[in-house]
Structure formats: C-alpha cells, structure tokens
mmCIF file of the C-alpha atoms, coordinates in Angstrom:
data_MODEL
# 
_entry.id   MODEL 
# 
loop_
_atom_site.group_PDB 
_atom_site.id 
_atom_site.type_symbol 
_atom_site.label_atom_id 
_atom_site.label_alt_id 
_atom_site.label_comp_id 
_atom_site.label_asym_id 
_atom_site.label_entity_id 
_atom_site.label_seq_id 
_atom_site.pdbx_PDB_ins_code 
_atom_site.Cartn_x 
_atom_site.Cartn_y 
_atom_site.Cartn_z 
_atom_site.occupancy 
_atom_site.B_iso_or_equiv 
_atom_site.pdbx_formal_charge 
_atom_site.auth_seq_id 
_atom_site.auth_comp_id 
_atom_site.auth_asym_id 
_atom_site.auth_atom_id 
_atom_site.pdbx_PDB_model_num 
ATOM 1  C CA . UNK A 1 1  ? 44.284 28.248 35.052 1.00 0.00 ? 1  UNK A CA 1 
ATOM 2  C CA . UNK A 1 2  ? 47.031 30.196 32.990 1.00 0.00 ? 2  UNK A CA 1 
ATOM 3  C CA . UNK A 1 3  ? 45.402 28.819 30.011 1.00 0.00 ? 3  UNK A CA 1 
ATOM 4  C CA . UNK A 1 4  ? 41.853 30.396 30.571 1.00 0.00 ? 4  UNK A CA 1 
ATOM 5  C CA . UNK A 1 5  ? 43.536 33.183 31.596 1.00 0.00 ? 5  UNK A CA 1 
ATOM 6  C CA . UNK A 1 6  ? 44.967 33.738 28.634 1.00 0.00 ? 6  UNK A CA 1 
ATOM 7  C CA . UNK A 1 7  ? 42.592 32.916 26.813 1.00 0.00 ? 7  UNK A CA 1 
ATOM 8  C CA . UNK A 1 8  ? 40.443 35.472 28.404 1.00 0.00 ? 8  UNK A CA 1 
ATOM 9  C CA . UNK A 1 9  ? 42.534 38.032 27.951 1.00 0.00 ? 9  UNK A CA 1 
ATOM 10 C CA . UNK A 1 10 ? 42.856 37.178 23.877 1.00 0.00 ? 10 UNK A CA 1 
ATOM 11 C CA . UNK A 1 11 ? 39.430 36.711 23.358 1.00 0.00 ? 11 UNK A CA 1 
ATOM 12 C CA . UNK A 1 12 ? 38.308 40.009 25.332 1.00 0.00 ? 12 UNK A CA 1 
ATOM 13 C CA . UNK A 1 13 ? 40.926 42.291 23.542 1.00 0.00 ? 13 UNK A CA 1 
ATOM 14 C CA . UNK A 1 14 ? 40.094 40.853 19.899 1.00 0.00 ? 14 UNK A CA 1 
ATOM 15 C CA . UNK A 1 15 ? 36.318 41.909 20.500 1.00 0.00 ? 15 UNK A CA 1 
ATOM 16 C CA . UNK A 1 16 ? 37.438 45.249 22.410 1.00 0.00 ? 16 UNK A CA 1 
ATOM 17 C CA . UNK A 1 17 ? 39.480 45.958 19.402 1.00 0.00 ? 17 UNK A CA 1 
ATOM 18 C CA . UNK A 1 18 ? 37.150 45.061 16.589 1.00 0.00 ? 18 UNK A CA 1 
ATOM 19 C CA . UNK A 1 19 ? 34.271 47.073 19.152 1.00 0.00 ? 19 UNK A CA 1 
ATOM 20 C CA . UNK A 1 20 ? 35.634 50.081 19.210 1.00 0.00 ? 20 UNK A CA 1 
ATOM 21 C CA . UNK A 1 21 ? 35.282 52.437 16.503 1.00 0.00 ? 21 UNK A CA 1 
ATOM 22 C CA . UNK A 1 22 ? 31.422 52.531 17.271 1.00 0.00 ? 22 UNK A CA 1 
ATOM 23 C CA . UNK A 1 23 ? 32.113 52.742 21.693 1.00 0.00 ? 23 UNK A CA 1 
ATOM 24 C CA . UNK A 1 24 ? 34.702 55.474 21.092 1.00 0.00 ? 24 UNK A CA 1 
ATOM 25 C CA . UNK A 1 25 ? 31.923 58.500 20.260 1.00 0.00 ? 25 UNK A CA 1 
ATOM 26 C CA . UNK A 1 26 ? 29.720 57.085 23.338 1.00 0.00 ? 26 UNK A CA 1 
ATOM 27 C CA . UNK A 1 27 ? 31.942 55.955 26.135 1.00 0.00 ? 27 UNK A CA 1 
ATOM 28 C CA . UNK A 1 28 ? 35.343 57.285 25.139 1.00 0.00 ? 28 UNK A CA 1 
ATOM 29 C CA . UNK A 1 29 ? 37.700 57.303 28.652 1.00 0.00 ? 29 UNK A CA 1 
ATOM 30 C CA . UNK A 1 30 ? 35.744 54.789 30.032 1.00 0.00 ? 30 UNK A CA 1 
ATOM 31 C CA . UNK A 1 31 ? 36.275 51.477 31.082 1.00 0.00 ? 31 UNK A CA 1 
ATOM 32 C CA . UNK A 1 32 ? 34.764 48.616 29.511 1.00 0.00 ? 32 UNK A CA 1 
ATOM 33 C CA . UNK A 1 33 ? 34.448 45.707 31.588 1.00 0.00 ? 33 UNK A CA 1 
ATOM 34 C CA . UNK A 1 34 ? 34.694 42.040 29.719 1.00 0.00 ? 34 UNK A CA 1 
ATOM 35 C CA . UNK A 1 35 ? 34.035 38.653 29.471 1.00 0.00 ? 35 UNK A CA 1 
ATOM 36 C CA . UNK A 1 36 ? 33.975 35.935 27.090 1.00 0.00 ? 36 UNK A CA 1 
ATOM 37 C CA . UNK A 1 37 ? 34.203 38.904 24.218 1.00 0.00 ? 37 UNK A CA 1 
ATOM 38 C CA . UNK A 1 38 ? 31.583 40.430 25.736 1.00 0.00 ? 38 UNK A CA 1 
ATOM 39 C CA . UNK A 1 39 ? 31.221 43.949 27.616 1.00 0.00 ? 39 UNK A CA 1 
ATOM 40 C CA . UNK A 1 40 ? 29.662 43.305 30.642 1.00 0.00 ? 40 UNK A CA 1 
ATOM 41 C CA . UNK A 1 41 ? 29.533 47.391 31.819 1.00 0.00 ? 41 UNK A CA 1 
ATOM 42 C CA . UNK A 1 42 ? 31.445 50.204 31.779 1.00 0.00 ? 42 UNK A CA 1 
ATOM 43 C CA . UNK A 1 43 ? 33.026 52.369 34.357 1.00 0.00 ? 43 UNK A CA 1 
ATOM 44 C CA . UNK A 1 44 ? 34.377 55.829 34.934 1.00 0.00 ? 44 UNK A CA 1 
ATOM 45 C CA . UNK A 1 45 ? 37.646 54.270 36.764 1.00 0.00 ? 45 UNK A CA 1 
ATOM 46 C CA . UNK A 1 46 ? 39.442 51.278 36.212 1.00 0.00 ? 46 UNK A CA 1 
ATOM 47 C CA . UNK A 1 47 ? 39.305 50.898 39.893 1.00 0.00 ? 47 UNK A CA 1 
ATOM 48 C CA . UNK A 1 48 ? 35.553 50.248 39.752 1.00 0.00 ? 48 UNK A CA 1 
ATOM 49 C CA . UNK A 1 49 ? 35.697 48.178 36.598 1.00 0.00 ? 49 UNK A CA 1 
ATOM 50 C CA . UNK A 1 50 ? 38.152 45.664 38.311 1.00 0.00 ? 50 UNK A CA 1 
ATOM 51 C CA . UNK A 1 51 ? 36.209 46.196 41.821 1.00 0.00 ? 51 UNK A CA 1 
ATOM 52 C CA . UNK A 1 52 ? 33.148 45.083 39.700 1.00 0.00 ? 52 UNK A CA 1 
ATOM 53 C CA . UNK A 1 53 ? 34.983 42.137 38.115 1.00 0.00 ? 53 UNK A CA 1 
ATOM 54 C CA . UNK A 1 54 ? 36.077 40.731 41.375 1.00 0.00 ? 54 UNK A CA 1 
ATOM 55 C CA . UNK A 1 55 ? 32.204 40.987 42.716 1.00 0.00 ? 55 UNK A CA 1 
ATOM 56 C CA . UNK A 1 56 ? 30.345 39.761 39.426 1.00 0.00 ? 56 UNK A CA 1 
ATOM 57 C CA . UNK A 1 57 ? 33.228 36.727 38.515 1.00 0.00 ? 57 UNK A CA 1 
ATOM 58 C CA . UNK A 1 58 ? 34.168 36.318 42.079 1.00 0.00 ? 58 UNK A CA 1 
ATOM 59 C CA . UNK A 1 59 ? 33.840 32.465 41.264 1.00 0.00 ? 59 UNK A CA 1 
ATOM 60 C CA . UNK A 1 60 ? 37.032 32.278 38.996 1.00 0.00 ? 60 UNK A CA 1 
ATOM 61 C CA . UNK A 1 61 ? 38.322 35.478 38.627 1.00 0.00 ? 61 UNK A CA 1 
ATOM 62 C CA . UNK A 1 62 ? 38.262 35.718 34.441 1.00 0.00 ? 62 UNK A CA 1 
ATOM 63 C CA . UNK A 1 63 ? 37.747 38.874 33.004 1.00 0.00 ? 63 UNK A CA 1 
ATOM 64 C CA . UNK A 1 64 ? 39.337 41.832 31.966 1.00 0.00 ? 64 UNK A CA 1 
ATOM 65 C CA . UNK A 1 65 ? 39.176 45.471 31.588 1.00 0.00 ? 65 UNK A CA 1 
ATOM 66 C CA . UNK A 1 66 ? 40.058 48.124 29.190 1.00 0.00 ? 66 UNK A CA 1 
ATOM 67 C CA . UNK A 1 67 ? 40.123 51.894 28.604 1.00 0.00 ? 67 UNK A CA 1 
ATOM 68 C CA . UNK A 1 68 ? 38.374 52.962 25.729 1.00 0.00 ? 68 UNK A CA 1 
ATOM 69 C CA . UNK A 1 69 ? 40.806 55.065 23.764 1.00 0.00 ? 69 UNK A CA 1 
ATOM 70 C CA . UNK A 1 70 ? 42.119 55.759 20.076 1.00 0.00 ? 70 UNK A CA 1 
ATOM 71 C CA . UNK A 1 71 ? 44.592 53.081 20.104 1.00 0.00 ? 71 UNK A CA 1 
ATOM 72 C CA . UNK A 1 72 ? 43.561 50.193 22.433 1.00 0.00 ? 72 UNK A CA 1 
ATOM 73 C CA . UNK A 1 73 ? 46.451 48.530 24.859 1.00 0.00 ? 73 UNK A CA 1 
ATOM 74 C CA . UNK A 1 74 ? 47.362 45.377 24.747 1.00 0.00 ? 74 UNK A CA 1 
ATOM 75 C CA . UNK A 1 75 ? 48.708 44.847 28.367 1.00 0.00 ? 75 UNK A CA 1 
ATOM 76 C CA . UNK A 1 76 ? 48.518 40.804 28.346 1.00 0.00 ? 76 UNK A CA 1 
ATOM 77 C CA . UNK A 1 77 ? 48.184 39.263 32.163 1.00 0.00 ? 77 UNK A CA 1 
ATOM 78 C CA . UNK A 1 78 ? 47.645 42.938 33.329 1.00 0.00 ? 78 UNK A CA 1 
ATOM 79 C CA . UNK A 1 79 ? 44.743 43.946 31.571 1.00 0.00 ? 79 UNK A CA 1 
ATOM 80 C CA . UNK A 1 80 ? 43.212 41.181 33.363 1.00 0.00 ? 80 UNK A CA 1 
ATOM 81 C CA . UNK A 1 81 ? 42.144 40.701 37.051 1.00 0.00 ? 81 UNK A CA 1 
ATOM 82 C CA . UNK A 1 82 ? 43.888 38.257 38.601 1.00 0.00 ? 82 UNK A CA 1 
ATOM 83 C CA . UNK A 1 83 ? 43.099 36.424 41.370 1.00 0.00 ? 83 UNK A CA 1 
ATOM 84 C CA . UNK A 1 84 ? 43.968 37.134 44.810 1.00 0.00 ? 84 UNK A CA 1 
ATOM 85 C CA . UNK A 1 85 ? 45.816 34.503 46.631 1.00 0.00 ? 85 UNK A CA 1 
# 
C-alpha cells in the first residue's frame, strides 16, 4: 500500500506541476483534487477537496490534493489523503 501511495503522490505532483502555469490565471487559491495525474475537481478549501477524496476514492483511499499557487508544494505522504484506520 505504501508503494501506490507513493506512487500517487509522484505521479499527481509531476502533472500538478507541469499543469500549472495555464490553472494559475483560472483557479489560482484553489484546490485541485487528483488522481492518477489527473484533476478530478477543484475546491475552495482543502477541507472539501480531501472531504471529496475520501467520498469519490472511498475504495482505496489514493489521491491527493494541492493548492494552486506560484510555487507548488511538495509535501510527500501529506499532500495525500491517507486512509483512516
């Protein structure tokens, strides 16, 4: 499981990052919910994005979720949602 969440995480923040020069003059302070390199939806909280996450992938948990800002954040295991035990 620490593998594909990894994995997750990489994948999703090498899309975010090559994504956002083009989502920063539309949805700047937002945040982008993702999976498999893809933005699923974004959100005015990071609250909702990961309340979102946990509905949509409630199955496995994978995805992750990040602000749209100048300089993305690479937060590792944080940016994503993990699963609650």
């Amino acid at each position: 499981m620490m593998n594909s969440i990894r994995q997750q995480v990489e994948t999703n923040y090498k899309a975010f990052h090559e994504k956002l020069p083009s989502l920063l003059t539309t949805f700047r302070g937002k945040f982008a919910l993702m999976r498999d390199g893809q933005i699923v939806e974004f959100f005015d909280t990071a609250r909702d994005a990961y309340v979102a996450g946990q509905r949509i992938f409630k199955q496995d948990q994978l995805f992750s979720v990040q602000e749209v800002i100048e300089t993305p954040v690479d937060l590792g295991f944080f940016s994503h949602a993990m699963p609650q035990r």
